[in-house]
N, C-alpha and C positions, 0 to 999 in steps of 0.2 A: 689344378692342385691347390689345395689349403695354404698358407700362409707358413713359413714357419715358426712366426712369433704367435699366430692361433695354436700352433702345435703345442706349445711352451706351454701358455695359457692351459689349453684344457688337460694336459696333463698336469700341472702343479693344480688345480681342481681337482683331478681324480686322487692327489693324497690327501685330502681336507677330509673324507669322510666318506664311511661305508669300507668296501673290500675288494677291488677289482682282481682278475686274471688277467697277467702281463705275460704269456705265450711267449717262446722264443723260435723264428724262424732262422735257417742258414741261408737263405736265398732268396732272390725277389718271385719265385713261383712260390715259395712255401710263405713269402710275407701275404703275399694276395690273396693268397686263398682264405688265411688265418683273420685279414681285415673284411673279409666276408662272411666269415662265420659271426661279424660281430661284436670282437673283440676290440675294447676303446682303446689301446693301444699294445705295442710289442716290444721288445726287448733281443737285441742279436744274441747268440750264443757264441763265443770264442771257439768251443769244441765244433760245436755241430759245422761252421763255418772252417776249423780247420781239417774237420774230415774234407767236408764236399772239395776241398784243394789236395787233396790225397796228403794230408798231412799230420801230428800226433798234434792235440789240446797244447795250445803255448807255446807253437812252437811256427806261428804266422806270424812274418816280420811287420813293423809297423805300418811301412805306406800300405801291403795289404789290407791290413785290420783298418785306413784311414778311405781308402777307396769303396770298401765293404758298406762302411757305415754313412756312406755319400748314396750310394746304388741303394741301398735299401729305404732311407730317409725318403731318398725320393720318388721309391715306387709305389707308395700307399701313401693315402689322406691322413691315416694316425698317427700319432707321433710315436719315437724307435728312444727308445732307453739301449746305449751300446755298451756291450760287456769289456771295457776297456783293459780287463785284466790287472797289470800292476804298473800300467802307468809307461810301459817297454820303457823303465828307467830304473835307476832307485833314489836319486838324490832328489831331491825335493825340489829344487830348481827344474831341473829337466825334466821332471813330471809337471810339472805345472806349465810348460811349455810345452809341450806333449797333450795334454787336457785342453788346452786353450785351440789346437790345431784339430781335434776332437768335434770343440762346442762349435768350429766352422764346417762342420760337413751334413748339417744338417739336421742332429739331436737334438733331442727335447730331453733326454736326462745320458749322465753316463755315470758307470761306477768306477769306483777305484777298489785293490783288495790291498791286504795288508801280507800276503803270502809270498816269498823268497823265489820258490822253484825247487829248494833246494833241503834235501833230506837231514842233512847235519843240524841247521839253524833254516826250519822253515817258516818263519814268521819272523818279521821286522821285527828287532825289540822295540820296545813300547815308545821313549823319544822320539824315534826314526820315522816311527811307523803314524805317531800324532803329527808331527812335521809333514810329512808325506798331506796325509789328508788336507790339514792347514794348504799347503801349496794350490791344490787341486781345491779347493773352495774359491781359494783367489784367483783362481783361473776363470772359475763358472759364474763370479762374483759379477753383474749387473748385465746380468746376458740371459738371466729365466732359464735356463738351464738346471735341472734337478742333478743334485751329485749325490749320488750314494755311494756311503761309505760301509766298505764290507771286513770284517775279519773271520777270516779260516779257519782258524784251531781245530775245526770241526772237521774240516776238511783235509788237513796236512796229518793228522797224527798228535795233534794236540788238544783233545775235550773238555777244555775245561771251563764250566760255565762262567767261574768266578771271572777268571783273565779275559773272554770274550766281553761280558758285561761290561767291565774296566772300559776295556776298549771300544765298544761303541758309546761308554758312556761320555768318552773324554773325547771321539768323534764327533758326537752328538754337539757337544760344548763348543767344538771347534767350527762349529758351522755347518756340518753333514746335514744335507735336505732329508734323507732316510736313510734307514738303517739294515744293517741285512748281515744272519749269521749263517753263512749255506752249512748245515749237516744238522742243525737242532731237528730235531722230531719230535720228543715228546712235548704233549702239551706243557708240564712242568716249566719245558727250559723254552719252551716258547710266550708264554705267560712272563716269564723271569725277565726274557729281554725285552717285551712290548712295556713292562711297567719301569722297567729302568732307564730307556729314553724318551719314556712318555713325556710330552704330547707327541711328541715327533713320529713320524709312521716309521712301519717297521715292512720288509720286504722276506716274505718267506720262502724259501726253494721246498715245492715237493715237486721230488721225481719218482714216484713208487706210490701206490695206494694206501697210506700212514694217517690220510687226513683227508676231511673233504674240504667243499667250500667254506660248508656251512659252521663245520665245528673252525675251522683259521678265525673266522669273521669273529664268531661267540671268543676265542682268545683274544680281540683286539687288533690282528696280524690287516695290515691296511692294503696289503698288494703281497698276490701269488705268484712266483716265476716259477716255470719246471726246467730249466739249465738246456742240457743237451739230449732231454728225456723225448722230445718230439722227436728229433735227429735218430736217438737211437733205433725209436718205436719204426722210424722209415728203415732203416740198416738192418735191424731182425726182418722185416719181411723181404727184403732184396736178399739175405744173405741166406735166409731157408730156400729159397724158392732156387736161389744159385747154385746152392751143394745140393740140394735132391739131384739139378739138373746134372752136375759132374759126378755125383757118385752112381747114381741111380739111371738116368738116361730118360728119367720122366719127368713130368711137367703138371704135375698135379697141384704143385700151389698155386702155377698161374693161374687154375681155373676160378679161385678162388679172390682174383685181384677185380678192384675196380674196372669196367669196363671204358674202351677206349673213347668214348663219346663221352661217361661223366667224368674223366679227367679231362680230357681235352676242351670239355664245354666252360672249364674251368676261369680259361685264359680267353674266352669267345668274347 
């Protein structure tokens, strides 16, 4: 197995330049496979991991999400960016103790988000939420550890470019290695944020067919994630192939799956 201060290394290289795809698996078959397609490194998903535990997005307690990102670090040569969520805290202290137990399991980056959980007030107000970040930089501080720093607005019910800007700009300031606003789509508001904490890279989620490679790169966008979008794409074909078989009593989408030699050759 590689190093994991190589890890570190050639992941803080892949944001210096160009535009990679940072893939998110939920498990160490679906990390292996994705590191064989190629891909120079991955990214866990909260969701797609809290499905495969039969459970809802946010709702995996910490030592799981710390064991997760130990088991996957260590089952591929690339380095694993972990979706740390909100830090399973909110005080700024306890995240940053929280992040620090994190950058020992193995990561080469992890992020932090700025989002509550909670529908009333679901975004940190902006203090809180700069604080927050600040802790969790001083956490990753002389460990090569990439921190990205995220805010939701996008995400929660709150679109607003101006206030997301704000916020990854005063991120940006605070130390965030890259930046990342999950829900932006159009190029517009993806342009808005690559030029407002430019130089610093920026990290884009597409989950849907809104964009390719090629047009993110020509925006500036330095690293593509697609979230829980892999996890889904696996779930729609288990879950057609499921209810034909309960409602119907046929089997016609299995005819249509991967056969059992090229999956299995997989893990050979």
């Amino acid at each position: 197995m590689i190093e994991t201060e190589s890890k570190h290394a050639t992941f803080r290289r892949l944001h210096q330049s160009g535009c990679f795809v940072i893939p998110n698996p939920w498990d160490i078959g679906s990390a292996r496979v994705l590191e064989q397609l190629g891909f120079p490194a991955l990214a866990t998903t909260s969701a797609g991991f809290a499905w495969s535990r039969g459970r809802a997005d946010n709702h995996v307690p910490l030592e799981d999400a710390l064991r997760h990102f130990e088991e996957i670090a260590a089952a591929v040569d690339v380095p694993i960016n972990g979706d740390f969520e909100g830090g399973f805290a909110v005080e700024p202290a306890h995240v940053a103790q929280n992040v620090g137990r994190a950058v020992r399991t193995g990561l080469s980056g992890v992020s932090i988000e700025d989002s509550t959980g909670t529908a009333e007030e679901p975004l940190y107000d902006f203090p809180l939420a700069l604080e927050r970040v600040k802790a969790a930089c001083a956490a990753v501080a002389g460990s090569g550890v990439v921190l990205t720093a995220r805010s939701e607005g996008f995400l929660v019910g709150r679109p607003d470019l101006a206030e997301t800007v704000r916020r990854l700009t005063a991120y940006a300031e605070a130390g965030a290695d890259c930046l990342y606003a999950p829900g932006i789509k159009t190029p517009e508001h993806v342009s808005a944020v690559v030029r407002a904490v430019a130089p610093k890279p920026v990290n884009l989620l597409i989950s849907s067919n809104h964009l390719t490679v090629a047009r993110a790169a020509e925006l500036g966008v330095r690293r593509i994630s697609v979230g829980g979008a892999l996890a889904r794409a696996a779930w729609s074909g288990f879950m057609a192939a499921a209810r034909e078989i309960a409602r119907d009593g046929t089997f016609n989408a299995l005819a249509t799956a991967a056969p059992y030699s090229e999956v299995d050759g997989l893990f050979d």
